[in-house]
N, C-alpha and C positions, 0 to 999 in steps of 0.2 A: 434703135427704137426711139428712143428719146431726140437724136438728132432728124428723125423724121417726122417727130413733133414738132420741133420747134419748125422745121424749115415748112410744114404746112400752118403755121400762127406768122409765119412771116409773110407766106404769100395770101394769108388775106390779108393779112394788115394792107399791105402796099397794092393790093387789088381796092380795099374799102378809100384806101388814100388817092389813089387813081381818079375815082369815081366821083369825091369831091372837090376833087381839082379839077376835074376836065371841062367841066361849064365856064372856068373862068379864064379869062383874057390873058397874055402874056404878060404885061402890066400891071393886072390884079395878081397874078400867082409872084412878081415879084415885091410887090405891095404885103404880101403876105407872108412872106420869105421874111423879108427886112423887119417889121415888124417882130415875127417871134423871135426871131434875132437878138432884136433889141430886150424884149422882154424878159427871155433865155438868161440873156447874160445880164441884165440889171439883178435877174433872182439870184443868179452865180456869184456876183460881184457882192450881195448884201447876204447871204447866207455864211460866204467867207469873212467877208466882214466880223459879222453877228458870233461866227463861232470861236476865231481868234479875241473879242474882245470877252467874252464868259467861259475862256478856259481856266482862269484863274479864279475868276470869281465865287466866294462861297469856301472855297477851302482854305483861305485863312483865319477863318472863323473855327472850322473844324479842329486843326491841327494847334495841339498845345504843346509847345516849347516846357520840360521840366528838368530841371538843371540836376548835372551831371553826378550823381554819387565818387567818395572817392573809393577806390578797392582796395578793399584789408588784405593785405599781402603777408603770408607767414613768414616770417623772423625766421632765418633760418643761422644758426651761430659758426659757419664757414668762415676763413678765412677767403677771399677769393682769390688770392694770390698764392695760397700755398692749397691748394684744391686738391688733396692727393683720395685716389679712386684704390681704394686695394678687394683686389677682385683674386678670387683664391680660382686657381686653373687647375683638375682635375685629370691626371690622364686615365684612360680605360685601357685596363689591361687586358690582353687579349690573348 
């Protein structure tokens, strides 16, 4: 459904483009070619420009640097080299 939309918006397009092309000269239609061409890609060329030079801009203002807290860490009175784990193991009688 939808691709029988689009392919009948395509063929008038290029039927309406047809029809303003066809009155004019071989010369003119590359006259015209070259042209948007040129256009095309100057707005290409400055759009790319323009968007790499304001991706930064503005959010160094936003973004506040606030310096780091230190973490209270519980005291714990271990020895770490004598670390003994005494875990009482249980059997079930059966």
């Amino acid at each position: 459904m939808i691709r029988k939309i689009i392919q009948r918006v395509n063929e008038w397009l290029e039927d309406r483009l047809r029809s303003l092309v066809r009155p004019l000269s071989p010369d003119a239609r590359v006259i015209v070619i070259v042209t948007m061409l040129i256009v095309f890609s100057g707005l290409s060329i400055y759009m790319t420009v323009s968007s790499i030079y304001n991706l930064g801009k503005g959010k160094g203002e936003q973004m506040q640097i606030e310096q780091i807290e230190s973490l209270k860490l519980q005291q714990q009175q271990r020895d770490s080299i004598n670390n003994l784990n005494h875990y009482q193991y249980e059997r079930s009688s059966e």
